[in-house]
mmCIF file of the N, C-alpha and C atoms, coordinates in Angstrom:
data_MODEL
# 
_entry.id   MODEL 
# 
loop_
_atom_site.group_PDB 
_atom_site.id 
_atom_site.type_symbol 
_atom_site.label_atom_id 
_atom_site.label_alt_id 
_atom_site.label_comp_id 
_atom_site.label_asym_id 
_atom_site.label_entity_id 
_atom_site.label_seq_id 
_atom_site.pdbx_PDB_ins_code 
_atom_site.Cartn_x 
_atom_site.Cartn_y 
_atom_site.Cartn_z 
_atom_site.occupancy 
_atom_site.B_iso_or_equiv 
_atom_site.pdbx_formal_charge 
_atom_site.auth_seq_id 
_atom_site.auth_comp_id 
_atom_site.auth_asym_id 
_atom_site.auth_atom_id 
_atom_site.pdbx_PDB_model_num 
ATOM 1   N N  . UNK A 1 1  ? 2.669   -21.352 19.338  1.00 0.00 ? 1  UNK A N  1 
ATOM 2   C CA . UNK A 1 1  ? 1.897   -20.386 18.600  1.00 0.00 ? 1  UNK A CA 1 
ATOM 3   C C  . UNK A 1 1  ? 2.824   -19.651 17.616  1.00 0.00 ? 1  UNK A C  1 
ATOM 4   N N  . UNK A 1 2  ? 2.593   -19.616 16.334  1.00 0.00 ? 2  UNK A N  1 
ATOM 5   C CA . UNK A 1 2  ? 3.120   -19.003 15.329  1.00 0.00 ? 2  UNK A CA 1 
ATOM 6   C C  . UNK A 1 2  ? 2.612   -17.158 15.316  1.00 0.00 ? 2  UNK A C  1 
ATOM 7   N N  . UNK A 1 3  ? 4.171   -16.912 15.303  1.00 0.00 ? 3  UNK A N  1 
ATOM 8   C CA . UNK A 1 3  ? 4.269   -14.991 15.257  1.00 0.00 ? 3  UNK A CA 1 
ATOM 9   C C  . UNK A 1 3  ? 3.440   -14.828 13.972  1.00 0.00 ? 3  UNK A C  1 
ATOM 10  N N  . UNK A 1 4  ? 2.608   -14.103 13.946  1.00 0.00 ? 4  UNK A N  1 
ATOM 11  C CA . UNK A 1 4  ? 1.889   -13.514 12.571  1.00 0.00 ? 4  UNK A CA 1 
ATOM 12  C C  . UNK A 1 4  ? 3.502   -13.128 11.157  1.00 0.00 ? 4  UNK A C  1 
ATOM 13  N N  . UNK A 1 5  ? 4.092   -11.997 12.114  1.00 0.00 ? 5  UNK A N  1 
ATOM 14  C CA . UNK A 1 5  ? 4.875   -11.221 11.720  1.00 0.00 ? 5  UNK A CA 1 
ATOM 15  C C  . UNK A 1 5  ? 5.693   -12.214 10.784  1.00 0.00 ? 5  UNK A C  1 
ATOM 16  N N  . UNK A 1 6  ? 6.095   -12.983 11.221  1.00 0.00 ? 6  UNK A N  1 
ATOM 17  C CA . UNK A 1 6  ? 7.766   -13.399 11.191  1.00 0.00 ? 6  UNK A CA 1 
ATOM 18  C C  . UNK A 1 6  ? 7.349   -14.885 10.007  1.00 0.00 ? 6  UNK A C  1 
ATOM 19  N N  . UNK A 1 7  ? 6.149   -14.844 10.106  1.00 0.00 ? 7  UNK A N  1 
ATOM 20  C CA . UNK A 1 7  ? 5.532   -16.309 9.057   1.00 0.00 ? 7  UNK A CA 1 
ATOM 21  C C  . UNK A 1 7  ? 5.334   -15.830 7.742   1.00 0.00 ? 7  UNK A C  1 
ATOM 22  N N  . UNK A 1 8  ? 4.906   -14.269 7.616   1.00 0.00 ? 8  UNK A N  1 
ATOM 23  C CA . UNK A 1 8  ? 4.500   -13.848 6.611   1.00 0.00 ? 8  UNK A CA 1 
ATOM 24  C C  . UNK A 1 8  ? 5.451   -14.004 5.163   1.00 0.00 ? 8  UNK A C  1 
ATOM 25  N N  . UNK A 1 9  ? 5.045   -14.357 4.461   1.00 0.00 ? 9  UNK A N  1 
ATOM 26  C CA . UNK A 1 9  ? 6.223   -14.713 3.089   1.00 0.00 ? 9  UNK A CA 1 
ATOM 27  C C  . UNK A 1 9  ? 6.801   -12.998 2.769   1.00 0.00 ? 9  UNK A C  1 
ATOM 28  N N  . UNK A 1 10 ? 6.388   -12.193 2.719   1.00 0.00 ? 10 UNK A N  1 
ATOM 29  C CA . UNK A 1 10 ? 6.729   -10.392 2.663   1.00 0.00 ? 10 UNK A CA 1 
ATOM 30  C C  . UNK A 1 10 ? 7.882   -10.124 3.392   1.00 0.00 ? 10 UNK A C  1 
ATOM 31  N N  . UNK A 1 11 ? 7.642   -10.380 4.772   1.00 0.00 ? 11 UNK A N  1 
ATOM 32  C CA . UNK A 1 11 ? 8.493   -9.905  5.829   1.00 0.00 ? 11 UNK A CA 1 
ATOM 33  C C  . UNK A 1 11 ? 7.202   -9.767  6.972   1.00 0.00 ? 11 UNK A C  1 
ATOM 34  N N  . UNK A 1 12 ? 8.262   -8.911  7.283   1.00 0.00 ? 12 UNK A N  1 
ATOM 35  C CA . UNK A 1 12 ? 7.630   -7.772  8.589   1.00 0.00 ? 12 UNK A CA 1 
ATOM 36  C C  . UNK A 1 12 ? 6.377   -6.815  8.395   1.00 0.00 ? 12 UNK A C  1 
ATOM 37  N N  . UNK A 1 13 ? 5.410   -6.824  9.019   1.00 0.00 ? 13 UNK A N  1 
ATOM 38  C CA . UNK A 1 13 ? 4.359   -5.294  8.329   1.00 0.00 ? 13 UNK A CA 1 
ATOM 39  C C  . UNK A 1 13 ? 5.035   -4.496  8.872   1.00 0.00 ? 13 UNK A C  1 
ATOM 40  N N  . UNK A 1 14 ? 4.809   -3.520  7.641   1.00 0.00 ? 14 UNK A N  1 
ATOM 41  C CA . UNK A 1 14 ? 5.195   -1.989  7.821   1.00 0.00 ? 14 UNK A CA 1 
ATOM 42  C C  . UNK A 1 14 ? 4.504   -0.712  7.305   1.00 0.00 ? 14 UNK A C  1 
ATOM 43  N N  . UNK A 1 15 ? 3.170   -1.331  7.279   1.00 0.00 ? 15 UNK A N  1 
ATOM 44  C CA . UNK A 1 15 ? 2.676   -0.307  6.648   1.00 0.00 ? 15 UNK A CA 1 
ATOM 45  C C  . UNK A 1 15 ? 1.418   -0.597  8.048   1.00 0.00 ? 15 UNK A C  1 
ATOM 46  N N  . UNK A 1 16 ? 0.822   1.021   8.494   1.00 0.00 ? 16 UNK A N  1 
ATOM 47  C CA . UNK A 1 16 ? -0.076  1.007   9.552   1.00 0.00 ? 16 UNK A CA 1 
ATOM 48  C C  . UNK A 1 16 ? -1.299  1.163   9.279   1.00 0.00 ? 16 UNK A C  1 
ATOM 49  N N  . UNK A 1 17 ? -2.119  1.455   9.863   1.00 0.00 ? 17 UNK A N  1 
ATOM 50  C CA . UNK A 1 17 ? -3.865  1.341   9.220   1.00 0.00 ? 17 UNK A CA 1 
ATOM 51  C C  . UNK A 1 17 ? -4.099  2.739   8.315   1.00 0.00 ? 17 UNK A C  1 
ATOM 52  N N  . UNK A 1 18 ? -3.245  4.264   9.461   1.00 0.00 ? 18 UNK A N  1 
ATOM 53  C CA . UNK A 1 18 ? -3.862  5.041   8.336   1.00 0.00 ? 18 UNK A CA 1 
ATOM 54  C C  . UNK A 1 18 ? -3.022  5.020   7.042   1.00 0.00 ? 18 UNK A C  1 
ATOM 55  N N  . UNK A 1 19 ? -1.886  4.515   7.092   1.00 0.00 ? 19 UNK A N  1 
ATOM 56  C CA . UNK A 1 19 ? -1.030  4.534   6.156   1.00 0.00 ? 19 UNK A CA 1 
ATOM 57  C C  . UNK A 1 19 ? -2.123  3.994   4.649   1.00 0.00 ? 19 UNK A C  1 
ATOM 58  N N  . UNK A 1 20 ? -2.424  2.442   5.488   1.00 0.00 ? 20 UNK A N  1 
ATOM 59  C CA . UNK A 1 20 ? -3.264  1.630   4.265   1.00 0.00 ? 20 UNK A CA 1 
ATOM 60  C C  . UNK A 1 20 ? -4.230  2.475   4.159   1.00 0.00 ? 20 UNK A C  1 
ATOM 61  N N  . UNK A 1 21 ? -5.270  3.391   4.711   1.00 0.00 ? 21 UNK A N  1 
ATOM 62  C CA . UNK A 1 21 ? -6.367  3.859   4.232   1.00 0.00 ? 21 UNK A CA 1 
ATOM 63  C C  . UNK A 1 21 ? -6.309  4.952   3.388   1.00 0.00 ? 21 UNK A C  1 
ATOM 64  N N  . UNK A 1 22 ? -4.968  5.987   3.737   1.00 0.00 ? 22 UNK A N  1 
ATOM 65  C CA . UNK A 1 22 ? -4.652  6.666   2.674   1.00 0.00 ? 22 UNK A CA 1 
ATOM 66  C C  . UNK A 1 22 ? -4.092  6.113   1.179   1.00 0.00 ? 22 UNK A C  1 
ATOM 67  N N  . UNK A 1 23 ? -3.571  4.529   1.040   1.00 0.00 ? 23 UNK A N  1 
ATOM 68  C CA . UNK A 1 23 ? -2.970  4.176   -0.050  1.00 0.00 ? 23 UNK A CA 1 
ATOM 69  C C  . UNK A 1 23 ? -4.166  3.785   -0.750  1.00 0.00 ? 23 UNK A C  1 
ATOM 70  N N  . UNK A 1 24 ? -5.144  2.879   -0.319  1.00 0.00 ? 24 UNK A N  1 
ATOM 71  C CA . UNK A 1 24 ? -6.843  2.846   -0.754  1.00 0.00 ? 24 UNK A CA 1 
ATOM 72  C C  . UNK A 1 24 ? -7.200  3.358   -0.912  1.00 0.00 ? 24 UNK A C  1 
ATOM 73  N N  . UNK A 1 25 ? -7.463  5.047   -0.701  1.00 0.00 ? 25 UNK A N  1 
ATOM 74  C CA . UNK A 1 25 ? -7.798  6.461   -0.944  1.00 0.00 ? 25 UNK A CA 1 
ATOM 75  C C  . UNK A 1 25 ? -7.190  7.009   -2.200  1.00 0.00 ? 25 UNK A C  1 
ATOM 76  N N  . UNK A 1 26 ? -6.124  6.675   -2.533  1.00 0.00 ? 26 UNK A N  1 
ATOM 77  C CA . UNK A 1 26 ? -5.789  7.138   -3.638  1.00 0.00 ? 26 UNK A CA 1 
ATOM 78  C C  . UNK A 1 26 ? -5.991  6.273   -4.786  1.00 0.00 ? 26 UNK A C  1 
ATOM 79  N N  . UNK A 1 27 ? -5.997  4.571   -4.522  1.00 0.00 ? 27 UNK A N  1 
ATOM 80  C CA . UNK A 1 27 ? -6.349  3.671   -5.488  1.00 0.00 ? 27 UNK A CA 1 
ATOM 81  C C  . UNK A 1 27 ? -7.364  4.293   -5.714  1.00 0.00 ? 27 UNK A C  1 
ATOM 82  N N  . UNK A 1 28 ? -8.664  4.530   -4.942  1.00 0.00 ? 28 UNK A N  1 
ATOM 83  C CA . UNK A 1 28 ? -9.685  4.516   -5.219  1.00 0.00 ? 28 UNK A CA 1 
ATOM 84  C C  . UNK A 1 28 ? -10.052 6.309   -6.316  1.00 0.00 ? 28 UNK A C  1 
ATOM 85  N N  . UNK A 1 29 ? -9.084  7.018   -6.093  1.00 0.00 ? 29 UNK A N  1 
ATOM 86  C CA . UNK A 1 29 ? -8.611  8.461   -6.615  1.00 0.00 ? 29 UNK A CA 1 
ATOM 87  C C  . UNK A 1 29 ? -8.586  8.314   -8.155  1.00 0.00 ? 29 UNK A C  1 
ATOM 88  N N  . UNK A 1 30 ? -7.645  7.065   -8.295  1.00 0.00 ? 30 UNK A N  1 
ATOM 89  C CA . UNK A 1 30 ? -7.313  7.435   -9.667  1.00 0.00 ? 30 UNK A CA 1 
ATOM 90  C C  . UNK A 1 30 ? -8.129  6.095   -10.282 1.00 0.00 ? 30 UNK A C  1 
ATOM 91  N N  . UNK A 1 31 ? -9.198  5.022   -10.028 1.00 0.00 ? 31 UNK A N  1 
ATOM 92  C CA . UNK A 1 31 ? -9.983  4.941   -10.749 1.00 0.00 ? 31 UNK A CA 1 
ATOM 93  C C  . UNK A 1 31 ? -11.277 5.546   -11.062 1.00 0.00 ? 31 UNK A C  1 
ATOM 94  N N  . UNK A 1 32 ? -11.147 6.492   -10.221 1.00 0.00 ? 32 UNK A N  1 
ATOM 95  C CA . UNK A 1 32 ? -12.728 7.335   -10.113 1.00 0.00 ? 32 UNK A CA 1 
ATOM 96  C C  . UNK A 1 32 ? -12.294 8.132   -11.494 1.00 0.00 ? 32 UNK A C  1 
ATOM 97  N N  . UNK A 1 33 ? -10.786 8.705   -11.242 1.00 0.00 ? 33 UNK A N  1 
ATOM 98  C CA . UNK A 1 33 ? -10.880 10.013  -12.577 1.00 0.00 ? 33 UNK A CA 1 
ATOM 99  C C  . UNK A 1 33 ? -9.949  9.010   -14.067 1.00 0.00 ? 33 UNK A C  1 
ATOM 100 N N  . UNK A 1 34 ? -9.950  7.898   -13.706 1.00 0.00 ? 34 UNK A N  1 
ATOM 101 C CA . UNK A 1 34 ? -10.559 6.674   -14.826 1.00 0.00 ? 34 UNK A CA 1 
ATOM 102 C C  . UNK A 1 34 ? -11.604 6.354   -15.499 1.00 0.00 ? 34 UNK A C  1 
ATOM 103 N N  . UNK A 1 35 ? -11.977 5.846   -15.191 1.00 0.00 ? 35 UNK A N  1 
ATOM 104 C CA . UNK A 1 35 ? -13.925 6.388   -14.778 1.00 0.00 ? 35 UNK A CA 1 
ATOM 105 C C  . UNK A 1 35 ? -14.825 7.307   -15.425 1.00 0.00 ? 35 UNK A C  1 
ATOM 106 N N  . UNK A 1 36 ? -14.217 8.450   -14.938 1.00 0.00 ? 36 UNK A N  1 
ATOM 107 C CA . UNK A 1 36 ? -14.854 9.284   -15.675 1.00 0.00 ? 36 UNK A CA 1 
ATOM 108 C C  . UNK A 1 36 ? -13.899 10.375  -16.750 1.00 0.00 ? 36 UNK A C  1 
ATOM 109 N N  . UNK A 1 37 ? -13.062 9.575   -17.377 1.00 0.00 ? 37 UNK A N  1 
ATOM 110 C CA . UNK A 1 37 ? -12.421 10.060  -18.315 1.00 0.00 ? 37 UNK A CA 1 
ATOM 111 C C  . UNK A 1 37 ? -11.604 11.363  -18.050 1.00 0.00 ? 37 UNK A C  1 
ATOM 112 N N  . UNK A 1 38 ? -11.071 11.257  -17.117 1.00 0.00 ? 38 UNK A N  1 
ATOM 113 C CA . UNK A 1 38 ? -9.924  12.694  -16.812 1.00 0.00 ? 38 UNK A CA 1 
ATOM 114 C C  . UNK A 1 38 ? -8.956  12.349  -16.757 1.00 0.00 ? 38 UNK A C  1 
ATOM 115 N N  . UNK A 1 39 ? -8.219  11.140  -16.741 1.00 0.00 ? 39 UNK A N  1 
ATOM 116 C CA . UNK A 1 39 ? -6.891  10.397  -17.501 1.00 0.00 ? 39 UNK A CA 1 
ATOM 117 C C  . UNK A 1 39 ? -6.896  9.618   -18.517 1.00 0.00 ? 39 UNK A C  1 
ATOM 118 N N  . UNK A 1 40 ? -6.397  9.199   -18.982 1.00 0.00 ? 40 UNK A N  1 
ATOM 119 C CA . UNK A 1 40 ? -6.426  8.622   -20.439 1.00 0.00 ? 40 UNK A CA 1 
ATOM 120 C C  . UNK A 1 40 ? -4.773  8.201   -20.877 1.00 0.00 ? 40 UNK A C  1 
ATOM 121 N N  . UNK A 1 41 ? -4.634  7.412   -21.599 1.00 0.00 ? 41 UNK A N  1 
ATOM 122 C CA . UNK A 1 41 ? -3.063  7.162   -22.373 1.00 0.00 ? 41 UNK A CA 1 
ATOM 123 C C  . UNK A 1 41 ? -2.483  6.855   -21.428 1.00 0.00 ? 41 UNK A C  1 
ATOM 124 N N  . UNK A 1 42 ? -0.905  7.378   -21.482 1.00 0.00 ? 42 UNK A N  1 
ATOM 125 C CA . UNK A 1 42 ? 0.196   6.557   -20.894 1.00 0.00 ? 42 UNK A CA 1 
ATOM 126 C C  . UNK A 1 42 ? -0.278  7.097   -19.233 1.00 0.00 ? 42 UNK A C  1 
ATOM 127 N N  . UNK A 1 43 ? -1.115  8.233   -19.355 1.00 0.00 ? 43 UNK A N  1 
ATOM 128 C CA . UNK A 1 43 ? -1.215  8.975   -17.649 1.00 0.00 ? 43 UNK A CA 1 
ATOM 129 C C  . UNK A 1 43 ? -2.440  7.606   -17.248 1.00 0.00 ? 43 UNK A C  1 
ATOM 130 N N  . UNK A 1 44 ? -2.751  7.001   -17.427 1.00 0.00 ? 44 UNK A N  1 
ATOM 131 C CA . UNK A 1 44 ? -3.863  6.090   -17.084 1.00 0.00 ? 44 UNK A CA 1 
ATOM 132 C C  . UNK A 1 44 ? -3.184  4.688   -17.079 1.00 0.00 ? 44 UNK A C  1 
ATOM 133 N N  . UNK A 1 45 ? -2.511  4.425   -17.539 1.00 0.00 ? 45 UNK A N  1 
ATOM 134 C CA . UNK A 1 45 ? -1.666  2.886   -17.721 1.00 0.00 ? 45 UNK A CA 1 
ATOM 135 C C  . UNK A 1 45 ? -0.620  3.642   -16.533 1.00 0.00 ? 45 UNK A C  1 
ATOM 136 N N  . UNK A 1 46 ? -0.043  4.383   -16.116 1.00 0.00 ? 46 UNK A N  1 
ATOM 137 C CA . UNK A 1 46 ? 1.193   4.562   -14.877 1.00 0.00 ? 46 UNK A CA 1 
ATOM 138 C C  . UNK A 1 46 ? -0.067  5.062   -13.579 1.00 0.00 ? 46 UNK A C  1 
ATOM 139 N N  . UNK A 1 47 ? -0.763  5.518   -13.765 1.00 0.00 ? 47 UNK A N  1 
ATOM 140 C CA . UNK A 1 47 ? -1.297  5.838   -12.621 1.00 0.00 ? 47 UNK A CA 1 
ATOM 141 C C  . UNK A 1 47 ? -2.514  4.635   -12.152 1.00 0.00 ? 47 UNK A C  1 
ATOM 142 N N  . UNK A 1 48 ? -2.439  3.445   -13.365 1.00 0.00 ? 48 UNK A N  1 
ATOM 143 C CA . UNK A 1 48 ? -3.571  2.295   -12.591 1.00 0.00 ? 48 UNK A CA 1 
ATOM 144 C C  . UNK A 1 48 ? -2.534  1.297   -12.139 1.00 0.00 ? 48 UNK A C  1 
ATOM 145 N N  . UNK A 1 49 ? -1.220  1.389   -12.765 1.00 0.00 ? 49 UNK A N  1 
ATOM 146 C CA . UNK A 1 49 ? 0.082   0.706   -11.991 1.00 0.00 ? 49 UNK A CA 1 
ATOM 147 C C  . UNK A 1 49 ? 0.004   0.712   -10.854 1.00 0.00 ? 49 UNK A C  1 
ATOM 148 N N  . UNK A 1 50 ? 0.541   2.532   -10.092 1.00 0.00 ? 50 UNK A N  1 
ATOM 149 C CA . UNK A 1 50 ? 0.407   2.915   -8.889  1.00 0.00 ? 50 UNK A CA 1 
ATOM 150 C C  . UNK A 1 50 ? -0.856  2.559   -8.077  1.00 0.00 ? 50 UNK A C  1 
ATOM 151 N N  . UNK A 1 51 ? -2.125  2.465   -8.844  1.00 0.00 ? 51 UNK A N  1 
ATOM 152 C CA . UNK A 1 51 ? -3.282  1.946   -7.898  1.00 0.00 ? 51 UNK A CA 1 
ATOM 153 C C  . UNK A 1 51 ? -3.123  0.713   -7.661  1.00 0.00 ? 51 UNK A C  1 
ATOM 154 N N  . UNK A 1 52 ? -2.804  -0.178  -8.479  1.00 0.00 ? 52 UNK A N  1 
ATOM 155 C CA . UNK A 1 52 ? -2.964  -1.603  -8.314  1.00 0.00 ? 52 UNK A CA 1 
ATOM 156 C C  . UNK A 1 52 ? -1.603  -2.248  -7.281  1.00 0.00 ? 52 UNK A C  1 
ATOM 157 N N  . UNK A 1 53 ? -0.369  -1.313  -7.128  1.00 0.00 ? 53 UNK A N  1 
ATOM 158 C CA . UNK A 1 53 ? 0.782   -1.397  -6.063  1.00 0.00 ? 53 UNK A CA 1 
ATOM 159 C C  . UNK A 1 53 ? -0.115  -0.726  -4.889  1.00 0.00 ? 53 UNK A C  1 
ATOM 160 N N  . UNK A 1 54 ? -0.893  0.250   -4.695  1.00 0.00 ? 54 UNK A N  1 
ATOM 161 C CA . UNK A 1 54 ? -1.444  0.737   -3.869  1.00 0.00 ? 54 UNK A CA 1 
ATOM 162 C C  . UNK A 1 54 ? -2.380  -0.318  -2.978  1.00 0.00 ? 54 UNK A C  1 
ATOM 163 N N  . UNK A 1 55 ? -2.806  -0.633  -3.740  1.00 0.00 ? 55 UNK A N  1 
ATOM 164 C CA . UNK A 1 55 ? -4.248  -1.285  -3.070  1.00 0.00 ? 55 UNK A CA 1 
ATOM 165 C C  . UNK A 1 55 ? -3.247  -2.932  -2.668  1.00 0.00 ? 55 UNK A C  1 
ATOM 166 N N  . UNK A 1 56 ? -2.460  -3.113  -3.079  1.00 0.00 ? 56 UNK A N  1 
ATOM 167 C CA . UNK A 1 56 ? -1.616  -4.286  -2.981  1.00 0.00 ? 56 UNK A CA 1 
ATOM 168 C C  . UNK A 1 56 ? -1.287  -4.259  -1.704  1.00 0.00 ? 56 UNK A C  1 
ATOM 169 N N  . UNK A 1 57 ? -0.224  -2.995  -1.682  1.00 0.00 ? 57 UNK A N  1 
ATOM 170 C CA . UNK A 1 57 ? 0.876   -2.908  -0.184  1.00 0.00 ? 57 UNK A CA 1 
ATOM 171 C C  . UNK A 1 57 ? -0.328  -2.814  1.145   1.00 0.00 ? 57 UNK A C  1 
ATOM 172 N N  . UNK A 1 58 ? -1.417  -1.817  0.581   1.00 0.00 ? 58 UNK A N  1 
ATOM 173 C CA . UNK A 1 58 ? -2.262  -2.075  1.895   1.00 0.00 ? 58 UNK A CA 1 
ATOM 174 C C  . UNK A 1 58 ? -2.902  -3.398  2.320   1.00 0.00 ? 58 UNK A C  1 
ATOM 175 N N  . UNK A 1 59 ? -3.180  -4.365  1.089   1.00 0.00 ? 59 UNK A N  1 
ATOM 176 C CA . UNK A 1 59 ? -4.125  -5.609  1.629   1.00 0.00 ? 59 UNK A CA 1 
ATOM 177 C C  . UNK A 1 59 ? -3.115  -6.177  2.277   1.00 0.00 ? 59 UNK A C  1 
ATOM 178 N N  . UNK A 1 60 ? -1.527  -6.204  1.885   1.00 0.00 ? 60 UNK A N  1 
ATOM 179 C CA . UNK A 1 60 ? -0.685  -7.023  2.726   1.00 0.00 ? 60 UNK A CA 1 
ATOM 180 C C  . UNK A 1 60 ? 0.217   -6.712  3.864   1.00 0.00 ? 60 UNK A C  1 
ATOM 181 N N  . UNK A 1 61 ? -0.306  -4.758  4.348   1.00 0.00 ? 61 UNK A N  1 
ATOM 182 C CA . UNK A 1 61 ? 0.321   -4.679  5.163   1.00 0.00 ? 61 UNK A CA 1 
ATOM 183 C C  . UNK A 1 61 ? 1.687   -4.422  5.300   1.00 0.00 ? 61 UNK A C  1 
ATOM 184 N N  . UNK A 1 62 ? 2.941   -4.534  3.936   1.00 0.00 ? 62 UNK A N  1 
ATOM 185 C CA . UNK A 1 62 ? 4.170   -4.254  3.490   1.00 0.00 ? 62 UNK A CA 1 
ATOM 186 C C  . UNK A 1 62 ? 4.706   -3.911  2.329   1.00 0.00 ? 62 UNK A C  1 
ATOM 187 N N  . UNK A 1 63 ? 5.329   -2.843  2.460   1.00 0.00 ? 63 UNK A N  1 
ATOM 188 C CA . UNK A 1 63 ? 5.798   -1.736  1.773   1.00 0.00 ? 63 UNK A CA 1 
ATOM 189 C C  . UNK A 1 63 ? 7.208   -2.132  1.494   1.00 0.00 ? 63 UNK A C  1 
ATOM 190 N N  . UNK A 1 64 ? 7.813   -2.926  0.248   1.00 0.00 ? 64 UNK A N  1 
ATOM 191 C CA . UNK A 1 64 ? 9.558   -3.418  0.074   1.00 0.00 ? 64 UNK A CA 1 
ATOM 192 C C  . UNK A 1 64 ? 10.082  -1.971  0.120   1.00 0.00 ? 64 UNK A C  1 
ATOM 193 N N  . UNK A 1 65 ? 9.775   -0.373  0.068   1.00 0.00 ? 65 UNK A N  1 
ATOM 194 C CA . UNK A 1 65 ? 10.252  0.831   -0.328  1.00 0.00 ? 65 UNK A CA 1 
ATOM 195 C C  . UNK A 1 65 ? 10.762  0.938   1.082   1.00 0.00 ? 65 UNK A C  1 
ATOM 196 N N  . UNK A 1 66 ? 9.943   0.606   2.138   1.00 0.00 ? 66 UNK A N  1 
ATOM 197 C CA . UNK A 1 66 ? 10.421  1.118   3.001   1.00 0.00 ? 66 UNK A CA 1 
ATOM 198 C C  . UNK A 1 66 ? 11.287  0.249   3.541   1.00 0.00 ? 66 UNK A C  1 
ATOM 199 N N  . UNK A 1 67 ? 11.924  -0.983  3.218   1.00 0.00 ? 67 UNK A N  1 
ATOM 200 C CA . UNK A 1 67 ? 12.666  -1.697  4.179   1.00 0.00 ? 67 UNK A CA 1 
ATOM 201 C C  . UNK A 1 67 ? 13.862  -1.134  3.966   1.00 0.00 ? 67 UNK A C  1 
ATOM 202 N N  . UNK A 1 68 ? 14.920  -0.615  2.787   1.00 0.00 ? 68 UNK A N  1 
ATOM 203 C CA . UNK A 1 68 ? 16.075  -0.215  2.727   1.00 0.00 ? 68 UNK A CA 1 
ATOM 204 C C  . UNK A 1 68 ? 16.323  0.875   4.234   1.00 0.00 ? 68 UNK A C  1 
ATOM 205 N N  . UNK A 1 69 ? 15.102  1.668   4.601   1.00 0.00 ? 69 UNK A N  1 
ATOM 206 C CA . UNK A 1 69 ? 15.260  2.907   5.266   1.00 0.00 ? 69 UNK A CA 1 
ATOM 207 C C  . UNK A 1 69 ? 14.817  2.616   6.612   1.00 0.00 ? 69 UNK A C  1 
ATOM 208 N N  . UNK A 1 70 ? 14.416  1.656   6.849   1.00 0.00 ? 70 UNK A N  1 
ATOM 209 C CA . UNK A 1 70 ? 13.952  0.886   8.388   1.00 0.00 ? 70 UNK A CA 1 
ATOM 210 C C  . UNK A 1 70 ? 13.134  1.619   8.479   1.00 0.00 ? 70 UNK A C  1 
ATOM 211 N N  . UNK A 1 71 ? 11.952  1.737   7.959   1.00 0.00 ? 71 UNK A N  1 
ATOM 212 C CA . UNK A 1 71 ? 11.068  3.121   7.950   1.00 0.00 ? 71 UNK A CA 1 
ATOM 213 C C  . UNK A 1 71 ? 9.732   2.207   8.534   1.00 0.00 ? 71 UNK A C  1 
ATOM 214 N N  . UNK A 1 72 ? 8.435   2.158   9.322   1.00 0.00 ? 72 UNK A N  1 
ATOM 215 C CA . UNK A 1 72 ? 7.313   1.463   9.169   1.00 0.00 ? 72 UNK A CA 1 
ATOM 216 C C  . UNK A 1 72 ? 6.433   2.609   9.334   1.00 0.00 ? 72 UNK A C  1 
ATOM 217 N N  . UNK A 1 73 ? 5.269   2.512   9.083   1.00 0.00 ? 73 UNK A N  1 
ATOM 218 C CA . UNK A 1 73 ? 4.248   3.234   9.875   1.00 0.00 ? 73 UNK A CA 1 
ATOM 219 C C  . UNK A 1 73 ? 3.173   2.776   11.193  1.00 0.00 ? 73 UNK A C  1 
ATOM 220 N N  . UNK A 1 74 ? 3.860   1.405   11.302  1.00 0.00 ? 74 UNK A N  1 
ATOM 221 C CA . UNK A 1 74 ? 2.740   0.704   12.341  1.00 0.00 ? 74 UNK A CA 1 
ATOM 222 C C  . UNK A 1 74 ? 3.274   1.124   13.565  1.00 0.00 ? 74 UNK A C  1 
ATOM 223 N N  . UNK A 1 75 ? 2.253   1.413   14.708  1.00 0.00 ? 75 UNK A N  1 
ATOM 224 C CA . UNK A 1 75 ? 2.315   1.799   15.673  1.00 0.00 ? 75 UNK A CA 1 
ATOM 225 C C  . UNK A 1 75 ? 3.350   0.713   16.792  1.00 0.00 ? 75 UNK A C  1 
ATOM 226 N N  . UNK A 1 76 ? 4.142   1.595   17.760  1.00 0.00 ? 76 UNK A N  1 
ATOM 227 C CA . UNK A 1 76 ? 4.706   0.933   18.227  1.00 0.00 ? 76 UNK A CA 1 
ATOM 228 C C  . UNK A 1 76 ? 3.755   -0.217  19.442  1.00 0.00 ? 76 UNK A C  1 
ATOM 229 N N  . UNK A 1 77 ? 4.638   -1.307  19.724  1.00 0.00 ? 77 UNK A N  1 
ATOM 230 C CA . UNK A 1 77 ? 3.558   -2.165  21.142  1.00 0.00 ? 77 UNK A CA 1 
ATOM 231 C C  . UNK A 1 77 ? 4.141   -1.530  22.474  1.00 0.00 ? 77 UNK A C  1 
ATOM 232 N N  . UNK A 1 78 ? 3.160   -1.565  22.982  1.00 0.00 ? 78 UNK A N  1 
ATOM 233 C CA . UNK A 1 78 ? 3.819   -1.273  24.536  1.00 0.00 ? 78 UNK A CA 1 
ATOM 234 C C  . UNK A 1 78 ? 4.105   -2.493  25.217  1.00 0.00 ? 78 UNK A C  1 
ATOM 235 N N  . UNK A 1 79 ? 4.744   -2.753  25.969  1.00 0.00 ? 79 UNK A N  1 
ATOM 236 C CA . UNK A 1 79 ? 5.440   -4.196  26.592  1.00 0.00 ? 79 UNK A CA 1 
ATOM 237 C C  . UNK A 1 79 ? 5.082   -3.748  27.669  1.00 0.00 ? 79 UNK A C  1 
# 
């Protein structure tokens, strides 16, 4: 049986559920005030960057920011 973890082309997950629901929360933040015209210009081209890294790291579960710092947010397993 193949480890989920260790197959993944990324790495390791390190990002945890609420982690991803808050990073989806904010994708979803800054196309709403997209949307309805409360960013605009260079504040709308850097902040649909950050959504589109946002909504990224959560569908895949890993965050490259945090590997320098051994940092995850996923809950530990109990053995």
């Amino acid at each position: 049986m193949l480890n989920e973890e260790k197959s993944r082309p990324g790495g390791k997950r390190n990002v945890g559920l609420v982690d991803r629901g808050i990073r989806i929360l904010l994708a979803a933040l800054i196309v709403i005030l997209y949307l309805t015209d409360q960013i605009s210009g260079i504040a709308a081209i850097v902040l649909g960057l950050f959504a589109f890294i946002f909504l990224l790291t959560s569908l895949v579960s890993f965050c490259p920011l945090y590997v320098p710092f051994k940092f995850s947010t996923m809950k530990k397993e109990k053995n």
